[in-house]
N, C-alpha and C positions, 0 to 999 in steps of 0.2 A: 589427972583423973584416969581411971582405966580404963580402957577400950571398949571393956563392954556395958561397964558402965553407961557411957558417949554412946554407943550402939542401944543401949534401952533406950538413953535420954532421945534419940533420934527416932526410933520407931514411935515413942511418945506423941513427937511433934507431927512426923506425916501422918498419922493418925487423924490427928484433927482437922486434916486435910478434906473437905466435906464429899469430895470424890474421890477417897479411898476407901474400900471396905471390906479389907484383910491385907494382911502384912505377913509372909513367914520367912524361914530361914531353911537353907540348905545347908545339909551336910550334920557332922557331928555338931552340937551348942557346947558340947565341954571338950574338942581337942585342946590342945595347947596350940596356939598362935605364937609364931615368929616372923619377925619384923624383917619385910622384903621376901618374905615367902608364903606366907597364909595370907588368904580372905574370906571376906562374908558378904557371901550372896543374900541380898533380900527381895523376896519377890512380893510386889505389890500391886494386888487388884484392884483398879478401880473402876468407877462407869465411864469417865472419861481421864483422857491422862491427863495431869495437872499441866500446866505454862512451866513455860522455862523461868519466868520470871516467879511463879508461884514457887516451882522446887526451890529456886535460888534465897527466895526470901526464908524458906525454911532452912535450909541450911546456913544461912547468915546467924541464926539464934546461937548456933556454935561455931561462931569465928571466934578463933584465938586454941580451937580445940582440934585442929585439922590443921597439916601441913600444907594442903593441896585439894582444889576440888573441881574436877573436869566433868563436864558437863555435857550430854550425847553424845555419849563415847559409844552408846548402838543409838540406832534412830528408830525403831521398828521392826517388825521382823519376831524372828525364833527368840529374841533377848531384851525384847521389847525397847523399852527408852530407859537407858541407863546412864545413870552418872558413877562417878568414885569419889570419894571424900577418903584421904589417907590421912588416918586416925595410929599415932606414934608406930608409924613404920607398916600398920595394915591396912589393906585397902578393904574399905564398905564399899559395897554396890548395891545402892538402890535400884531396881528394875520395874519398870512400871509397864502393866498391860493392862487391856481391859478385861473388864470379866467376862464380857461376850464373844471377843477372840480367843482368850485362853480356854473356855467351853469349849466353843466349835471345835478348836484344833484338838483337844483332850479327846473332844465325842469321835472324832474321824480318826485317829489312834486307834484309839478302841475296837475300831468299827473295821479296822486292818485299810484304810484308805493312804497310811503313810509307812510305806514298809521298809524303803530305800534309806539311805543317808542320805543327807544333801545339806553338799556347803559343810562336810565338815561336823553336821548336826544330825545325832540320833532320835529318830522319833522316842521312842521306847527310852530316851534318856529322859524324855521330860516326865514320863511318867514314873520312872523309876525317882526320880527328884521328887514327885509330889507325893507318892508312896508314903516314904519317910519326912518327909518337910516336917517344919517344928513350927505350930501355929504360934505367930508372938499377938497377934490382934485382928479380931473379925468381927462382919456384922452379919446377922442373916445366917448363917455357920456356911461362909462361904467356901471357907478353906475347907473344913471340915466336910462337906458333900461330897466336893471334888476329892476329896480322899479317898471317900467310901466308893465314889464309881472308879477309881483306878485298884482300888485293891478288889472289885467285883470284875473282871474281865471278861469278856463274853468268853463261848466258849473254844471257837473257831478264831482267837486272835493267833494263840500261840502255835494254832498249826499251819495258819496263814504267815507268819513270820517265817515258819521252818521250812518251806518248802519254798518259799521267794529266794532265799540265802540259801539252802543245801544244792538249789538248781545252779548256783551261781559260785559256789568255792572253786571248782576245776574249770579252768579254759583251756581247753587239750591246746587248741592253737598256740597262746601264746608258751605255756609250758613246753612241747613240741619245740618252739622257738627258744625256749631255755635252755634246754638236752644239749640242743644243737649246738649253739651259740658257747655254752659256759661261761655266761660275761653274770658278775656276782651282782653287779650293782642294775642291772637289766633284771635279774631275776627277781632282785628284793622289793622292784616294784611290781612285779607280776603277784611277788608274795603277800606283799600288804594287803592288796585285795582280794585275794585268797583268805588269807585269816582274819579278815574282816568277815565277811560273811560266814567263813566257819565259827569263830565265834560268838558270831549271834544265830545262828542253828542250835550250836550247845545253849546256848541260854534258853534261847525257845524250847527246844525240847523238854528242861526242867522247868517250863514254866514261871522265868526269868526276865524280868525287863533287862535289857542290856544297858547300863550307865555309859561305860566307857571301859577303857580297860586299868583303870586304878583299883587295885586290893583284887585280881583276878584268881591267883593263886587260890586265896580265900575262898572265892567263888565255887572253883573249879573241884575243890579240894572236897567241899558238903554236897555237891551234885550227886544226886543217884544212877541218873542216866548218864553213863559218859564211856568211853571206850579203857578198858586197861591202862591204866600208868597213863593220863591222859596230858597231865602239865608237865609231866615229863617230857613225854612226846612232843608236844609242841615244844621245848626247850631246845629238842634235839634237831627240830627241826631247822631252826634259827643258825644252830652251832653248825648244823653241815653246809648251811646257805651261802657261807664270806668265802669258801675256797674252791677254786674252778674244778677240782677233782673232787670233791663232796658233793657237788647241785646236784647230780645227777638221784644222790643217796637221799636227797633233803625231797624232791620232788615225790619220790616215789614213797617216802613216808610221808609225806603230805597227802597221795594219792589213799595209800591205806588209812588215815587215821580218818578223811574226809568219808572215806566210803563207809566205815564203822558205823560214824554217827550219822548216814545215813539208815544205815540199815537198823538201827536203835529206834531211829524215829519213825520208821514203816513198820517196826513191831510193835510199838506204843502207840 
């Protein structure tokens, strides 16, 4: 049977789960999937999270239809309670939160309360996920509200975003330590978080959740506000970073391209 066939059949059943009351799906519903490389995220609201023995029994209805199927692989947290079931070569992940944690953390988003990364995890990526999310099953239009308040953003989020991150692209100290030094793999960590927060500045600025940095070109590419030849620049900045006699070239247009998009966002 095909995969997403087994994926309807499965959202079917945790459906009837009597403490679930929406189910959707991230990302595109018509990529093309290949086996050991794609998956499918499904994020599942409920009032309480089901037992382990509950999910288990549900996913028992399609033994013989699954290769594999690991079981709190998160326990809590940004990624709630998730399992995987590998369906001919893709992994499903069911993710189970409740709908009263996933609110709160949505409303305090919003509200500019989670500005930072942490752990790895972008605020502004959950919301960019439930933006676009694809409702497969709801009750009460729970997905559906939660949509309408992340595509309503207040109005002071995105300039709260820009000004947490544009304070934070340049660390004269460590850069300074850079200059100095010329050690390539010392810088690239100074750079990482650098162009972390640069861009999530550019995104903020255009009024942009920031996901992650997959399809950025794209991104960067439709933006209005952004500096001259801007994914360029960053491109070049990357290529003058590996050689101990470029750092010095790579900094200092890192220092330009940073200041730009500040000065973009004090005029807007």
């Amino acid at each position: 049977m095909d995969v997403l066939q087994i994926k309807d059949n499965l959202v079917c059943e945790i459906s009837k789960c009597k403490e679930v009351k929406g189910i959707a799906q991230t990302g595109d519903i018509n990529a093309i999937l290949v086996p050991g490389q794609s998956d499918i995220d499904l994020f599942v609201l409920c009032t309480d999270i089901p037992e382990k023995k509950e999910r288990e029994l549900i996913y028992s209805a399609f033994a013989g239809q699954y290769s594999d199927c690991s079981m709190n692989v998160c326990n809590g947290g940004m990624w709630g309670y998730g399992d995987i079931l590998v369906i001919n070569g893709i992994e499903v992940m069911p993710m189970y939160f409740t709908v009263k944690e996933m609110m709160l953390y949505v409303e305090e988003t919003l509200q500019g309360k989670h500005l930072g990364m942490s752990g790895g995890f972008y605020p502004t990526g959950r919301l960019s996920s439930i933006e676009t999310i694809n409702i497969l099953y709801e009750e009460d239009s729970v997905w559906s509200d939660m949509k309408a308040m992340v595509k309503r953003p207040p109005a002071e989020l995105f300039h709260k975003l820009f000004q947490f991150h544009i304070s934070r692209v340049l660390n004269e100290e460590d850069l300074g330590r850079v200059i100095l030094r010329k050690e390539a793999l010392f810088y690239h960590q100074v750079l990482e978080n650098s162009l972390d927060h640069l861009l999530q500045a550019l995104y903020a600025l255009n009024h942009t959740y920031f996901p992650s940095r997959k399809r950025m070109e794209e991104y960067i590419r439709r933006f209005e506000n952004k500096p001259d030849n801007c994914y360029e620049r960053l491109l070049q900045i990357l290529k003058l970073s590996v050689l101990s006699h470029t750092i010095e070239d790579s900094v200092r247009e890192l220092k330009c391209l940073a200041r730009e998009v500040e000065v973009s966002g004090n005029y807007n």
